[in-house]
C-alpha positions as CSV (number, residue, x, y, z in Angstrom):
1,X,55.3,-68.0,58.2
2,X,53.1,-67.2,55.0
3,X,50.3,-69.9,54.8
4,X,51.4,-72.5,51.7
5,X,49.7,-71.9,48.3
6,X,49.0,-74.5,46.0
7,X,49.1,-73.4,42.3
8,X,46.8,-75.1,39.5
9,X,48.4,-74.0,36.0
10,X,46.0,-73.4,33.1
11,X,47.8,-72.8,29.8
12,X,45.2,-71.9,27.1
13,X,46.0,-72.1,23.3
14,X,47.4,-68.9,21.5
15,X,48.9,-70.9,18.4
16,X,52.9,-68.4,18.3
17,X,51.4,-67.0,21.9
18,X,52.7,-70.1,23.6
19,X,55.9,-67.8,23.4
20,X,54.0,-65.7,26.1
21,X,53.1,-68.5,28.0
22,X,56.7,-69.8,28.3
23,X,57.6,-66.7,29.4
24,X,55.1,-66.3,32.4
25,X,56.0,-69.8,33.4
26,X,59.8,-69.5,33.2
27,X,59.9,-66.4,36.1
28,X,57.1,-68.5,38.1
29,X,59.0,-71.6,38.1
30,X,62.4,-69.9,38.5
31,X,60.7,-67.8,41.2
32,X,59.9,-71.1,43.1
33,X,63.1,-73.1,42.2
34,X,65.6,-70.1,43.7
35,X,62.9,-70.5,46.6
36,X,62.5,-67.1,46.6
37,X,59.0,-67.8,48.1
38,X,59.4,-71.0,49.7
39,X,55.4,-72.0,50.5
40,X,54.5,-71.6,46.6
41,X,54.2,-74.5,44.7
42,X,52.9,-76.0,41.3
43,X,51.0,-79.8,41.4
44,X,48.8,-78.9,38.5
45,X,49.1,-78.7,34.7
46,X,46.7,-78.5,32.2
47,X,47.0,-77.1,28.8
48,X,45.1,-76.9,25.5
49,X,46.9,-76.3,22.1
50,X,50.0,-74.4,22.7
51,X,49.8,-74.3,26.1
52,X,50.2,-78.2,25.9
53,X,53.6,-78.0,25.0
54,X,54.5,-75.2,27.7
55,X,52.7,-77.2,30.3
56,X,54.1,-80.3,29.4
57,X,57.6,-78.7,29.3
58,X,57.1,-76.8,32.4
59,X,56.0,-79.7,34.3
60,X,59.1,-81.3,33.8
61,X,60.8,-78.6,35.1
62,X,59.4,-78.6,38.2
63,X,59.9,-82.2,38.7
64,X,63.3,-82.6,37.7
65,X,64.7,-79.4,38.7
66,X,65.9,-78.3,34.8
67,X,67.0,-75.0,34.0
68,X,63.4,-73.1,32.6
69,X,65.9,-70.9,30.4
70,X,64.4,-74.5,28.1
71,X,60.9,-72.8,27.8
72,X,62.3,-70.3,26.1
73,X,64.7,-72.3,23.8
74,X,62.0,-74.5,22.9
75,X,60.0,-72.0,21.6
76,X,63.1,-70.1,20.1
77,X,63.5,-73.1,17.6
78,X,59.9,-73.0,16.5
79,X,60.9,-71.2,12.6
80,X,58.0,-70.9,9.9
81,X,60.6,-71.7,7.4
82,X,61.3,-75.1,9.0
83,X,57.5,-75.5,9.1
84,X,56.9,-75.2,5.3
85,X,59.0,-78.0,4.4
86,X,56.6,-80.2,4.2
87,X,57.6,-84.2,4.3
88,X,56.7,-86.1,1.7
89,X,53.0,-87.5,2.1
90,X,52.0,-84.4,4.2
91,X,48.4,-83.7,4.1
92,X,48.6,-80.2,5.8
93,X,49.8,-76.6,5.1
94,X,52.3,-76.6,7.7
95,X,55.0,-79.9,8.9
96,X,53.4,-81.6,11.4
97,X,56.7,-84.1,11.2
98,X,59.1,-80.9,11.9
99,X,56.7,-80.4,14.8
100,X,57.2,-83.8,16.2
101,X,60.5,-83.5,16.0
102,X,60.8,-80.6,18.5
103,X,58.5,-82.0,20.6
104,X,60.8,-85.4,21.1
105,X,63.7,-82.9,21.4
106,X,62.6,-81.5,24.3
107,X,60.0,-84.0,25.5
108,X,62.6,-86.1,26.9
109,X,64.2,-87.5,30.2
110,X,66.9,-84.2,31.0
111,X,70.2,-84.4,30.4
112,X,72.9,-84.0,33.6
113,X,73.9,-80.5,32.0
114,X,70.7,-79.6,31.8
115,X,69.5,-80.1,35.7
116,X,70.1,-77.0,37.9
117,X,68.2,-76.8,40.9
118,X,67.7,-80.1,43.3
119,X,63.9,-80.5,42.2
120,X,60.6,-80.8,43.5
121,X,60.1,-84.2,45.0
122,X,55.8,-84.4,44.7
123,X,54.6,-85.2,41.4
124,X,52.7,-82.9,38.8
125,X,49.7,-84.0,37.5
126,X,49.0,-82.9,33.6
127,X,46.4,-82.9,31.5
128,X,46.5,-82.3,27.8
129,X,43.2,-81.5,26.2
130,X,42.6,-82.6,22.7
131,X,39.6,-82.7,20.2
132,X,38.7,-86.4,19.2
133,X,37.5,-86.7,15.6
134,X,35.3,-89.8,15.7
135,X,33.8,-88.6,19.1
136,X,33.6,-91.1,21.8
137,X,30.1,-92.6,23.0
138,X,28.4,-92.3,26.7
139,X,25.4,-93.7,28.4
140,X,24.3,-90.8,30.7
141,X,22.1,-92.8,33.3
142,X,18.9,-91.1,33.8
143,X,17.2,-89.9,37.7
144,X,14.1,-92.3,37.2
145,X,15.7,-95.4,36.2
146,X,19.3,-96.5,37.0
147,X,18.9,-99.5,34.2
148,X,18.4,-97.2,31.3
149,X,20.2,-94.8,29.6
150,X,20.7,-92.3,26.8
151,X,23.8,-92.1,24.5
152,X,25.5,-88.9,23.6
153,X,28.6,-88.1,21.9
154,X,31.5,-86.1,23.5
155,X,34.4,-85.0,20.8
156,X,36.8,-83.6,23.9
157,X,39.0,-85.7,25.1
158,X,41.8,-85.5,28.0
159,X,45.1,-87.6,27.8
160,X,46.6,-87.4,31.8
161,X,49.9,-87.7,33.2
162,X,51.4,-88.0,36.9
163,X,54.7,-86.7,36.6
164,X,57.7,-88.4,38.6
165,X,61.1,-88.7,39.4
166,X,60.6,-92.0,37.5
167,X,58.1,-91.0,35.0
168,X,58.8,-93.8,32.0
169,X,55.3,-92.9,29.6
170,X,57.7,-90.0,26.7
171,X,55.9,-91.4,24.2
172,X,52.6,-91.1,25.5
173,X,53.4,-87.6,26.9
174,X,54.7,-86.3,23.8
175,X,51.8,-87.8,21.6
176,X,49.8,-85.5,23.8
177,X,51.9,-82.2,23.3
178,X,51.4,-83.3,19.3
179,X,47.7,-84.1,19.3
180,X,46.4,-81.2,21.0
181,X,48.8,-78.8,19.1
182,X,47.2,-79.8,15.8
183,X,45.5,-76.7,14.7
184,X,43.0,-77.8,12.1
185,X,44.3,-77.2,8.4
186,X,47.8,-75.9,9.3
187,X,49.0,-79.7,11.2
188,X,47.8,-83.1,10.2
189,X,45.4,-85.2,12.9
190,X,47.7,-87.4,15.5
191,X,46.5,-90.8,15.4
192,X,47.2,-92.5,18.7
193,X,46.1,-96.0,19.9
194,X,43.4,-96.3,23.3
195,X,42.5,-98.9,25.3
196,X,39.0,-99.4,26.0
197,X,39.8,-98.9,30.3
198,X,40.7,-95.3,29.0
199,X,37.1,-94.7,29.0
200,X,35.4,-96.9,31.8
201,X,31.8,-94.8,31.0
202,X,31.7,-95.6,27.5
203,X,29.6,-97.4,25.2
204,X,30.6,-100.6,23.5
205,X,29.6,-98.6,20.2
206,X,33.1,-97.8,20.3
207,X,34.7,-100.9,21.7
208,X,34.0,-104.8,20.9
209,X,35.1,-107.9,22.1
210,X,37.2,-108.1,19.6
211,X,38.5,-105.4,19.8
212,X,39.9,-103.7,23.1
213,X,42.4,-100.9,21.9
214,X,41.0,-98.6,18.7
215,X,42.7,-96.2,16.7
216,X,41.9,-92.6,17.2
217,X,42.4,-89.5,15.5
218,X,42.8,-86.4,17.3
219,X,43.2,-82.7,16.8
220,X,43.8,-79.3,18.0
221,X,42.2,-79.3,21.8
222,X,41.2,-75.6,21.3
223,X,38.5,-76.5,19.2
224,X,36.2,-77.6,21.8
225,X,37.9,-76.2,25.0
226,X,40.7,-73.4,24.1
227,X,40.4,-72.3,28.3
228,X,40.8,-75.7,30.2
229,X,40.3,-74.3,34.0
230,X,37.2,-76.8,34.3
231,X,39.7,-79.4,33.6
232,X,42.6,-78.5,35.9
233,X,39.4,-77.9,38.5
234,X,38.7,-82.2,38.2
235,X,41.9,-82.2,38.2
236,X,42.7,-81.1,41.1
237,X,39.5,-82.8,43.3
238,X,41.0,-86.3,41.7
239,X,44.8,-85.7,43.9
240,X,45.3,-87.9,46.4
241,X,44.6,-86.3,49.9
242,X,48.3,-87.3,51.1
243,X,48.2,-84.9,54.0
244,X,44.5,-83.7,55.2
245,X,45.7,-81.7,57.9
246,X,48.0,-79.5,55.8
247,X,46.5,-76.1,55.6
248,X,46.7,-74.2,52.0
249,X,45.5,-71.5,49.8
250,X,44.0,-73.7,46.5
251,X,44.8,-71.1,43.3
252,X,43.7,-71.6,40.1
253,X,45.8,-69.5,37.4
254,X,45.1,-69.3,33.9
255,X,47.5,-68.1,31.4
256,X,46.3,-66.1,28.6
257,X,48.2,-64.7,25.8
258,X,44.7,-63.6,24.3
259,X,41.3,-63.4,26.4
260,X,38.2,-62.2,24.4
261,X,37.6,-59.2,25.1
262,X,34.5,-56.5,24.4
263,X,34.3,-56.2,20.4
264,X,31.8,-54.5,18.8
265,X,29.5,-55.8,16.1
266,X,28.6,-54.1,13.0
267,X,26.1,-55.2,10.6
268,X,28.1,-54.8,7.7
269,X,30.7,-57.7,7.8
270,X,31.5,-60.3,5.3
271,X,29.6,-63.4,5.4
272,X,33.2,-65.1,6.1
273,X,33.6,-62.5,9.0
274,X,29.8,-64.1,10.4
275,X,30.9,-67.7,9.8
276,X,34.6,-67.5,11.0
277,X,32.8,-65.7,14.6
278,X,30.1,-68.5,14.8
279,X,31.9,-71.2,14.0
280,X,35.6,-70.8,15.7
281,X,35.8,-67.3,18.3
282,X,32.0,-67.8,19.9
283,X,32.8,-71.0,21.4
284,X,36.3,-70.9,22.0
285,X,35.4,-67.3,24.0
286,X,32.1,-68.9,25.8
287,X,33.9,-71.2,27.7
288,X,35.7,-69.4,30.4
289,X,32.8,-67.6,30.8
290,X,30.3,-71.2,31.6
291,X,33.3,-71.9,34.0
292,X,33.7,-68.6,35.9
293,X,29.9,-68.8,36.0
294,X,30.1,-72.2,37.7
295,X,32.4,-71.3,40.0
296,X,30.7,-68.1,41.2
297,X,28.2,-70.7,42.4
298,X,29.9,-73.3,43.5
299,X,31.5,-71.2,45.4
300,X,28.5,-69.7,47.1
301,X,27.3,-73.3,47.7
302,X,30.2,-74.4,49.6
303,X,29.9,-71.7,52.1
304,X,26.2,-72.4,52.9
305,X,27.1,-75.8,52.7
306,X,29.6,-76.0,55.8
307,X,27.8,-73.5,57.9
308,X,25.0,-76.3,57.8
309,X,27.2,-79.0,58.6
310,X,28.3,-76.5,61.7
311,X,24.7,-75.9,62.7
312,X,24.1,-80.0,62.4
313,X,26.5,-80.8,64.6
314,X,25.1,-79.0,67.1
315,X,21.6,-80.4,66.5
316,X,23.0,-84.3,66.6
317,X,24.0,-84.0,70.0
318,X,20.2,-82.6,71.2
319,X,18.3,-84.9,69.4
320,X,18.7,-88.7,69.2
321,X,18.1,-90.5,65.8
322,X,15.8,-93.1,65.6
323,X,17.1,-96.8,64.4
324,X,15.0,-96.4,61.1
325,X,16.1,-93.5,60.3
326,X,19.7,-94.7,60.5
327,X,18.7,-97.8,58.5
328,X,17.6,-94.9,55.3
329,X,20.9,-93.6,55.7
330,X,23.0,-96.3,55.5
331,X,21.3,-97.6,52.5
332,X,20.6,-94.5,50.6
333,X,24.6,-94.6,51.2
334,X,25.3,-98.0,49.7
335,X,22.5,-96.6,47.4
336,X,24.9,-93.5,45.9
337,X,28.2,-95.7,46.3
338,X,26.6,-98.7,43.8
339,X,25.9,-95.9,41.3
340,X,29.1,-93.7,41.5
341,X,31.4,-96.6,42.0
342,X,30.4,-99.4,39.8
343,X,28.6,-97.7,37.4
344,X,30.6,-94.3,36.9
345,X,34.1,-95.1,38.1
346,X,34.0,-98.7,37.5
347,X,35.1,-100.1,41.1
348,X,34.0,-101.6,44.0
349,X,31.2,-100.0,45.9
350,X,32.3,-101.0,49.4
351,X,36.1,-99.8,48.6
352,X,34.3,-96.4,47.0
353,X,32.2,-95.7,50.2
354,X,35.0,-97.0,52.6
355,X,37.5,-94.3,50.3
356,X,34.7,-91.6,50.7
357,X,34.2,-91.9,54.4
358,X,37.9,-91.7,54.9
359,X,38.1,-88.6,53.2
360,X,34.7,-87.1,54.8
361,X,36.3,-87.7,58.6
362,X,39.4,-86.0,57.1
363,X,37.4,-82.6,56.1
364,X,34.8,-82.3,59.1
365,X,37.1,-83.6,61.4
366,X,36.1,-80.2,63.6
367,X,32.9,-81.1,63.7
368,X,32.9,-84.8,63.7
369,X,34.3,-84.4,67.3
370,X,31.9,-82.7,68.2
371,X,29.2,-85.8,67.8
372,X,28.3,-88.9,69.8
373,X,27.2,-91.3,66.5
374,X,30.0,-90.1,64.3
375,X,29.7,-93.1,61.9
376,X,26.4,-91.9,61.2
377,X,27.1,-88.5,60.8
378,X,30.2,-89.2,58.5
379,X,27.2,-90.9,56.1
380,X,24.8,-87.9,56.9
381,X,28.0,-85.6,55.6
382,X,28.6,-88.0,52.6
383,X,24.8,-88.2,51.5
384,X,25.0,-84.1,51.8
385,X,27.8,-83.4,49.5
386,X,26.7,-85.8,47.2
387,X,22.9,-84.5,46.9
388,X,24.5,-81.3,46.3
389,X,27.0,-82.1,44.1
390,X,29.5,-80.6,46.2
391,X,32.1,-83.7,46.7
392,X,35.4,-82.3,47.7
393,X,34.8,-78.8,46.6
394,X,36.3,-75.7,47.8
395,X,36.3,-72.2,47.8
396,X,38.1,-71.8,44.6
397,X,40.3,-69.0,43.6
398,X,40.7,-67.7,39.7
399,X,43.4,-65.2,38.6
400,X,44.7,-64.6,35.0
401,X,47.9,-63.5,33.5
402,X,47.0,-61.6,30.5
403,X,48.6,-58.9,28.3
404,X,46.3,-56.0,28.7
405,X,45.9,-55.2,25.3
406,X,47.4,-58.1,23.1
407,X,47.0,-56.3,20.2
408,X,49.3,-53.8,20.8
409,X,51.6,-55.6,23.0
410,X,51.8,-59.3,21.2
411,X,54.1,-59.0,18.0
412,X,52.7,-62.6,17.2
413,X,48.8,-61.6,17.3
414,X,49.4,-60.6,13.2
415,X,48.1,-63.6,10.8
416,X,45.7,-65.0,13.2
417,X,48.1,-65.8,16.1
418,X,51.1,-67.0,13.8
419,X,52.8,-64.1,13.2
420,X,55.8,-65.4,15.9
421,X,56.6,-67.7,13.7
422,X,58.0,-65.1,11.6
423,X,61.2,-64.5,13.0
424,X,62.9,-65.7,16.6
425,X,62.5,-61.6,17.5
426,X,59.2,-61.6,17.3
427,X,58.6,-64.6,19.5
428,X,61.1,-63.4,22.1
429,X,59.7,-60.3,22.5
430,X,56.4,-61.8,23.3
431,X,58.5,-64.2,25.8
432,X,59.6,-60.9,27.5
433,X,56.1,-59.6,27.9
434,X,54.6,-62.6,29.6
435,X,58.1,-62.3,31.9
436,X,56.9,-58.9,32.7
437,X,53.3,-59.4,33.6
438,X,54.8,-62.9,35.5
439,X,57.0,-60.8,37.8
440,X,54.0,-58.4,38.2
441,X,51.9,-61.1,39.2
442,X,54.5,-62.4,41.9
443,X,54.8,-59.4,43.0
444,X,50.9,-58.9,43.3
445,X,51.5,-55.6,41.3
446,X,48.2,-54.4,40.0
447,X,48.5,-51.2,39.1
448,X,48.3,-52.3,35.0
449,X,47.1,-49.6,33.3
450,X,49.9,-49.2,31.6
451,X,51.4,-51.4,28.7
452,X,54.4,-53.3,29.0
453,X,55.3,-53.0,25.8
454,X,54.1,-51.2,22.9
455,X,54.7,-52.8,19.4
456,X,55.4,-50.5,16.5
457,X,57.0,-52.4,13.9
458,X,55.1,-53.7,10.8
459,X,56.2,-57.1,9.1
460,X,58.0,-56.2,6.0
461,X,56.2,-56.3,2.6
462,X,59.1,-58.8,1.2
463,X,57.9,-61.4,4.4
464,X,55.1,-60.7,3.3
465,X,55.5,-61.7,0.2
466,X,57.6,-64.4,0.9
467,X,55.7,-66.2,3.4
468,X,52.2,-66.2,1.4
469,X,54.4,-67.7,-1.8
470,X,55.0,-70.1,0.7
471,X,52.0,-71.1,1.5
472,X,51.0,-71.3,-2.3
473,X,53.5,-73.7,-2.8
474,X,52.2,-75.6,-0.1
475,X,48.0,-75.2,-0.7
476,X,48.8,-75.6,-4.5
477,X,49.6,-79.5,-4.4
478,X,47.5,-80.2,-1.7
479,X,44.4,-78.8,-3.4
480,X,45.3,-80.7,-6.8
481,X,46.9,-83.9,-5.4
482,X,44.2,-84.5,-2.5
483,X,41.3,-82.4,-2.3
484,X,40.4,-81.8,-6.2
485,X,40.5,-86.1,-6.6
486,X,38.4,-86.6,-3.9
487,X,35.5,-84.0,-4.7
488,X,35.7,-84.1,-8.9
489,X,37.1,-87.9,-9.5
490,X,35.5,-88.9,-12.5
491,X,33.8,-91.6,-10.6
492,X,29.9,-92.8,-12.4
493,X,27.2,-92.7,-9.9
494,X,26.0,-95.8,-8.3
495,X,21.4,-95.4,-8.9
496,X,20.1,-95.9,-5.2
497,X,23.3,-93.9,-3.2
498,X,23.9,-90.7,-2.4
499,X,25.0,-87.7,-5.2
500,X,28.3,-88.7,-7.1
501,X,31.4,-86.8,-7.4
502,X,30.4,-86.5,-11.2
503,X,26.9,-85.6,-10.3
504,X,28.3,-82.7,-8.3
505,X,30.9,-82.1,-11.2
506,X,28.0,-81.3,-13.6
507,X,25.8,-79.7,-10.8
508,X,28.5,-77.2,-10.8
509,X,29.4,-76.6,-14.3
510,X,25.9,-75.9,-14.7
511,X,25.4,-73.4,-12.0
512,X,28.4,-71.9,-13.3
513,X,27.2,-71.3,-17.2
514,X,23.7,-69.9,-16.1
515,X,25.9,-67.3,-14.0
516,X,27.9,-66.1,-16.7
517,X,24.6,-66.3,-18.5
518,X,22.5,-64.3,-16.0
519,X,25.5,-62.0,-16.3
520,X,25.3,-61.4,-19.9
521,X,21.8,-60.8,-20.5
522,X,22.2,-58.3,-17.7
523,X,25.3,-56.5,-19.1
524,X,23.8,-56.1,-22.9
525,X,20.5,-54.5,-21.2
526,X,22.6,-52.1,-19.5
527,X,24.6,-51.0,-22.8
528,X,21.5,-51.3,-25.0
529,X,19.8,-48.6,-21.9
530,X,22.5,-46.4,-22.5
531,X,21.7,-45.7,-26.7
């Protein structure tokens, strides 16, 4: 029998891409649900942007034993046109309302019909990552002194899920798909409501007494973390350890309709060109990259790590310990579990340590009978992982789904990762592609040197045409009704604050006549030259 692999899902966002997405997870799911390969399975989700809504959905799947074909009808009734009717009171370019919508269409306990296969009886964790726009407050605890602290500011924020049989939280789950799916400009920020024990580390700057639950406004969970695998990682270390002596292969696969790949740099690009990489493709790219990094690391770490805890073994059985030196121990033990469990986690330090040494006799059980003190050594084991910051880590495993060259194989790549929306063609042949590479992947074909698909066809000039009126009609209002108010209101200054709208009114009127003078003087020199 094939030893059992445990798969951690990481959907990235990819804006139409998701299409590609729902495709790789509809043959990986229906792979596992026709139990084609009986010792795979899925217990972790987490997704960023698009790949919210396909984890989210494929979650579900798994738990409640739905037919996947839904991945792909969800993402079949995604239509452009449907996203520029805009509601009334719409602050945005596309609907966010027709978006919410879909999302409670499909977000949703399944209907009889709907249920196919018996499905899978453990829960799925999820994680949806989003961007919060106020930015919640910390106290990082320094080294030197556990009483003081410094503040800092984190804007990416994670909304989590355990997925049942008799999972009851829809409407939190689908404000998640809708929060981190809120691409900035094209989808309005999702407000949702948070309690103050969502955030047990932060700083009353955000919450009062008065005040226990705050409004937040969140958006598109690409913008500060568009490759989530460090996520799904915590993630998966927070599971509970059900069954230690289970044996399994831990796999972490990210889904990417898009990875960055090699571009090369001119010096002659448009200042846009220099702003839009600095500002949005740098960051979004240098993520993976920091977490691959890690990893490579962490993973070297764990090796060295438990061939000392071997070697020790052996050298706590020929040496004896002497009774101060179990006293340090023990307290530099409490020590750790006061700081990690009150002060980090927010729970009791004895229940914390009495957790941790469970869990430590679990994974060095080998060597743990191998030892006459093995109280001591389970703290000895604990101190170790923690000094190395190595708690519950394993050798962990990264592949990626990817197309090979998404430019040529993605028909939604065109207009900046929306071109699916276009027409249902155009997202199902993207569905097909991330099929294909699925299979491939199942199959542990890597002979891709070859495309799966090649894509030819150019978007009519009449769409073309059609869909930019569109957006006219859209931008036009918005810029007249919204943003032209709020920067040239004919407001007076206030003496003593900072520069008024009207101030910046005539600030630019100005700069805007000694242009077209500048331009003048220039242009009658030149004709003058010329006689």
């Amino acid at each position: 029998m094939s030893r059992k692999r445990k798969i951690a899902l990481v959907f990235t966002g990819g804006v139409s891409l998701g299409s590609f997405e729902a495709g790789v997870a509809y043959e990986i799911v229906k792979h596992i649900q026709e139990k084609n390969d009986p010792s795979l399975e899925i217990d972790v989700i987490a997704g960023a942007s698009a790949g919210a809504l396909t984890g989210a959905l494929t979650a579900l799947t798994i738990v409640y034993g739905t037919d996947p074909a839904i991945l792909r009808e969800a993402w079949m009734a995604v239509r452009l046109e449907d996203l520029l009717a805009l509601s009334r009171g719409e602050r945005s370019l596309l609907s966010g309302n027709k978006v919410e919508q879909l999302i409670a269409k499909y977000i949703c306990p399944p209907e009889a019909g709907r249920i196919k296969y018996p499905g899978n009886r453990e829960p799925v964790s999820f994680v949806a990552v989003v961007t919060n726009l106020e930015g919640i407050k910390y106290r990082i605890h320094t080294a030197r002194a556990s009483e003081f602290s410094i503040a800092a500011v984190s804007y990416e924020d994670l909304l989590k899920f355990r997925i049942t049989g008799d999972f009851d939280k829809w409407t939190e789950l689908r404000d998640a798909v809708r929060a981190s799916s809120a691409f900035p400009v094209a989808f309005g920020p999702k407000t949702i409501v948070r309690s103050e024990n969502d955030f047990p580390r932060a700083s009353k700057y955000n919450f009062t007494r008065e005040r226990v639950k705050m409004p937040y406004h969140y958006a598109d969970g690409g913008i500060v973390n568009n490759q989530p695998l460090n996520r799904a990682i915590e993630l998966v270390s927070e599971l509970p350890d059900t069954s230690p002596a289970e044996e399994y292969e831990r796999i972490f696969l990210v889904v990417d309709p898009a990875p960055p790949g090699e571009e090369l740099w001119g010096g002659n690009s448009s200042a846009f060109d220099v702003a839009a990489r600095a500002v949005w493709t740098i960051p979004r790219n240098q993520t993976l990259y920091k977490d691959l990094l890690l990893l490579e690391k962490v993973n070297r770490r764990v090796r060295w790590k438990n061939s000392f805890v071997a070697v020790m073994a052996d050298i706590w059985n020929t040496q004896a310990i002497p009774q101060e030196k179990e006293g340090i121990l023990d307290g530099l033990s409490r020590e750790v579990a006061l700081f990690k469990g009150e002060k980090i986690l927010g729970i009791d330090p004895a229940e914390y340590l009495k957790a941790e040494e469970e869990r430590i006799r679990c994974a060095y059980r080998n060597e743990i009978g191998r030892v006459h003190n093995r109280d001591l050594f389970i703290k000895y084991c604990y101190l170790l992982e923690q000094v190395a910051d190595l708690r519950n880590k394993q050798d962990i495993t990264v592949e990626m789904i990817a197309p090979r060259d998404a430019e040529k194989e993605l028909a939604g790549v065109i207009f900046g990762n929306f071109g699916g929306f276009l027409g249902t063609g155009f997202m199902a042949h993207d569905y097909n592609v991330g099929r294909t590479y699925a299979r491939r992947w199942l199959k542990k074909e890597r002979e891709l040197e070859r495309l799966v698909l090649c894509r030819e066809e150019r978007v009519p000039v009449k769409i073309n045409r059609k869909i930019i009126q569109k957006l006219f009609d859209n931008s036009v209002p918005l810029l007249v009704e919204d943003f032209g108010p709020r920067l040239f209101g004919l407001k007076p200054d206030v003496p003593g604050t900072e520069i008024g709208r009207l101030t910046l009114l005539r600030m630019f009127t100005v700069s805007l006549a000694k242009y077209v003078v500048n331009k003048s003087v220039s242009w009658t020199k030149n004709k003058l030259s010329f006689r």
